[in-house]
N, CA, C and O of each residue as an XYZ file, in Angstrom:
296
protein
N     194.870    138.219     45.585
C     194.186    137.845     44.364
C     195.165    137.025     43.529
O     196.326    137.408     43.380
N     194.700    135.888     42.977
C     195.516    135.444     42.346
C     194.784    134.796     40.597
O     193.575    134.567     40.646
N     195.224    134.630     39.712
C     195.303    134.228     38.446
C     195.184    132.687     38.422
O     196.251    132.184     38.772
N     194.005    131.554     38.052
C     194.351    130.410     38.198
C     193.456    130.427     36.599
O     192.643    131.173     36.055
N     194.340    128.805     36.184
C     193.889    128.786     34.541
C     194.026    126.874     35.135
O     194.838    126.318     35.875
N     192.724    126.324     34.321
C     192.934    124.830     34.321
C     192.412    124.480     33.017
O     191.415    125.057     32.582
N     192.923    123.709     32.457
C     193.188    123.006     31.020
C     192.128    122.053     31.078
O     191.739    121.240     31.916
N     191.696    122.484     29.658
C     190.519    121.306     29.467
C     189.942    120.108     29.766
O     190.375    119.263     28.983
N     189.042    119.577     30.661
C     189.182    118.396     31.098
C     189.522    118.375     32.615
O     189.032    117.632     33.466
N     190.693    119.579     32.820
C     191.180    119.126     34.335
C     190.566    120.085     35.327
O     189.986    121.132     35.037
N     190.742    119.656     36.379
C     189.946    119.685     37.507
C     191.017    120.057     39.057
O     191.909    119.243     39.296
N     190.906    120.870     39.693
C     191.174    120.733     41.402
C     190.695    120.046     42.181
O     189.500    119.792     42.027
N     191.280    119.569     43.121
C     190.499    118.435     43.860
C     189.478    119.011     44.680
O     189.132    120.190     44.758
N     189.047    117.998     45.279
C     188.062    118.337     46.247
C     189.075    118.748     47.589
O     189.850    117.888     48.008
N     189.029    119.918     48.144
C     189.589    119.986     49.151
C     188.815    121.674     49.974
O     187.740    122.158     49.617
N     189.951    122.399     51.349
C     188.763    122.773     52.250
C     190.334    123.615     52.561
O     191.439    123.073     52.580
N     189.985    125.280     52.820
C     190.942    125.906     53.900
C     190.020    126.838     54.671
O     188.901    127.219     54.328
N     190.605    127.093     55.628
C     190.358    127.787     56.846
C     189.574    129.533     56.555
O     189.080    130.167     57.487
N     189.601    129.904     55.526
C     189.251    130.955     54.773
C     188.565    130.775     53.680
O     188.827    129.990     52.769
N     187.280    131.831     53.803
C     186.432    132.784     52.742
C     187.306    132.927     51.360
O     188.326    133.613     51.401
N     186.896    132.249     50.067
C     187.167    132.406     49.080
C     186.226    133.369     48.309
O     185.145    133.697     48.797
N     186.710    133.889     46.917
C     185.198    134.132     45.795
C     186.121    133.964     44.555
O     187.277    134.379     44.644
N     185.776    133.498     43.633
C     185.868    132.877     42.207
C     185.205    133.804     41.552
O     184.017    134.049     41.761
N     185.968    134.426     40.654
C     185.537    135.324     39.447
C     186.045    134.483     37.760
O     187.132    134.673     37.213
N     185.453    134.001     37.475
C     185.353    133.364     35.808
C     185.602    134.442     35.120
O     184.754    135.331     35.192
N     186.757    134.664     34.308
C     187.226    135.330     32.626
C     186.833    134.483     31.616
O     186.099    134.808     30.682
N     187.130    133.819     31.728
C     187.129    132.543     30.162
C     186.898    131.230     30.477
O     187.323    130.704     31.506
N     186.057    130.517     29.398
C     185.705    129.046     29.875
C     184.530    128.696     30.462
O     183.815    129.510     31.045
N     184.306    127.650     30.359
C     183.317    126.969     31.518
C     183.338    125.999     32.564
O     184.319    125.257     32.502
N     182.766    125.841     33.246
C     183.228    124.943     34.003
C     181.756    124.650     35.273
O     180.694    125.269     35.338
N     182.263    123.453     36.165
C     181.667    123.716     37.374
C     182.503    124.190     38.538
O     183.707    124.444     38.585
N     181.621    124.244     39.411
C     182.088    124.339     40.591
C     181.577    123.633     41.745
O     180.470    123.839     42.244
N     182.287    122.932     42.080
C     181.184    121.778     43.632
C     181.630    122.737     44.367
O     182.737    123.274     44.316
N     180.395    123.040     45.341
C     181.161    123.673     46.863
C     179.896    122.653     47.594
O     178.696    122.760     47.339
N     180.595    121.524     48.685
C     179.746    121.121     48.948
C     179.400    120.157     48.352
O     180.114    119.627     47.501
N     178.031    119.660     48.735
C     177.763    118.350     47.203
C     176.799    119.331     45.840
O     176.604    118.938     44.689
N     176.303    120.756     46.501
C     176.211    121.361     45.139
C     176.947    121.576     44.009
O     177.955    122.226     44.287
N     176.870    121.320     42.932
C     177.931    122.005     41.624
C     176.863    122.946     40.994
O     175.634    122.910     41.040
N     177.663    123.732     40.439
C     177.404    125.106     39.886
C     177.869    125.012     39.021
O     179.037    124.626     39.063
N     177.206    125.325     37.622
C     177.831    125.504     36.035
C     177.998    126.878     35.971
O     177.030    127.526     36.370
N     179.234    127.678     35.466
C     179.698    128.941     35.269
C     180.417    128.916     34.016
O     180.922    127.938     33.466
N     180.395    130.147     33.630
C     180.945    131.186     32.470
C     181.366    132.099     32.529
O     180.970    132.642     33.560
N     182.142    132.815     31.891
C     182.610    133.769     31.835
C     181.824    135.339     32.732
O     180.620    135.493     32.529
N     182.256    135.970     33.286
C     181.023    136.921     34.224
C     180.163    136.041     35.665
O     179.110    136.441     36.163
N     180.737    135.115     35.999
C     180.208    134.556     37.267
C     181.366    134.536     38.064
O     182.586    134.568     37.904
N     180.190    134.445     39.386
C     180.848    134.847     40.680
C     180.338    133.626     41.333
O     179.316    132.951     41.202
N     181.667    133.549     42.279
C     181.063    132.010     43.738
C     181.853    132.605     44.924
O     182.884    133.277     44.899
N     181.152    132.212     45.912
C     181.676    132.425     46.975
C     181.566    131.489     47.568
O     180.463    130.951     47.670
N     182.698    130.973     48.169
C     183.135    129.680     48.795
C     183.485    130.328     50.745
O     184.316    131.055     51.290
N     182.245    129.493     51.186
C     182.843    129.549     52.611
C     183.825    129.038     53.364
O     184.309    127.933     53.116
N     184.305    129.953     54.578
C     185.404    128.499     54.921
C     185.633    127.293     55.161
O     184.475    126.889     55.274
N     186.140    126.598     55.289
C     186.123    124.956     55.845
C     185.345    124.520     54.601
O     185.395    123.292     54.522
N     184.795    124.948     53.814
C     183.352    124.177     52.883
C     184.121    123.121     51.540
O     184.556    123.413     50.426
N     184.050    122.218     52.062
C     184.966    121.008     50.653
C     184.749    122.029     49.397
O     183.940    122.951     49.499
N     185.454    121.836     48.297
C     185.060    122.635     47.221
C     186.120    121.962     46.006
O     187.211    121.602     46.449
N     185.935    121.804     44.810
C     186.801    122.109     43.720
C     186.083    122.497     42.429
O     184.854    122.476     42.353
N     187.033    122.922     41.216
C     186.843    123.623     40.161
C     186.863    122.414     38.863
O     187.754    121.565     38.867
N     186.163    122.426     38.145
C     186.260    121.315     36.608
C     186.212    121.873     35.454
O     185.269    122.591     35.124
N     187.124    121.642     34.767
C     186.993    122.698     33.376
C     185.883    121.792     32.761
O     185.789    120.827     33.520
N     185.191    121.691     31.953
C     183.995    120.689     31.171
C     183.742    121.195     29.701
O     183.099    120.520     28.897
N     184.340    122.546     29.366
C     184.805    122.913     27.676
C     186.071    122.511     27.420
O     186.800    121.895     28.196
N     186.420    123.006     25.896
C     187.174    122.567     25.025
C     188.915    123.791     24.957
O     189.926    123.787     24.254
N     188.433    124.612     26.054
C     189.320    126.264     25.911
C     189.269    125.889     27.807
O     188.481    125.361     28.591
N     190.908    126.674     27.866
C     191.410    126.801     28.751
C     190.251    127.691     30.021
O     190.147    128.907     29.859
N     189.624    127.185     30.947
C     188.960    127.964     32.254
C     190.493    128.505     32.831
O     191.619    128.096     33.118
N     189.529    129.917     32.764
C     190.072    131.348     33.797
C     189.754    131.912     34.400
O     188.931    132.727     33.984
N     190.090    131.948     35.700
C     189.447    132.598     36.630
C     190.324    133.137     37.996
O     191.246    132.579     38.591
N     189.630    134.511     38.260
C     189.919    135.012     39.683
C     190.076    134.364     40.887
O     188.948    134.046     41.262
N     191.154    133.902     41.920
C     190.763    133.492     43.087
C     190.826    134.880     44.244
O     191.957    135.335     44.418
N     189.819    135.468     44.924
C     190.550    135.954     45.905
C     190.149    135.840     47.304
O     189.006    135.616     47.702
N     191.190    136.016     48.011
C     190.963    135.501     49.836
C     191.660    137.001     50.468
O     192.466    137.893     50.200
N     190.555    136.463     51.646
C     191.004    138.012     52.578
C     192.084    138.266     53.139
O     192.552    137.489     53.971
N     192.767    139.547     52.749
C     194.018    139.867     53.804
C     194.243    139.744     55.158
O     193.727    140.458     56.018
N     194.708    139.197     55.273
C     194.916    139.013     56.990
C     196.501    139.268     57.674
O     196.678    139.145     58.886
């Protein structure tokens, strides 16, 4: 599990790993492309990102997006 925070405006790229993600939102808004879908989230949302599946995160408010990443132990 890890802690990721992106600053207003900024964004992760579009990119793809070999492993099952899920995204838990604390604070902020944002989208989420997985795919050519995007998803608008808030605070209390969940995504689950399949493997290989292109994906990135966009902050699109004015306050720092926070959110959960976690991937399976292996």
């Amino acid at each position: 599990m890890r802690l990721f925070e992106i600053e207003p405006q900024g964004y992760s790229p579009h990119h793809t790993h070999d492993w099952e993600h899920e995204i838990y939102v604390l604070e902020g808004k944002g989208v989420i492309r997985i795919g050519d879908v995007e998803h608008e989230v808030e605070p209390g949302c969940f995504a689950f990102i399949p493997p290989r599946e292109p994906h990135s995160i966009i902050n699109t408010g004015d306050k720092p997006l926070k959110f959960l990443c976690l991937i399976p132990y292996k």
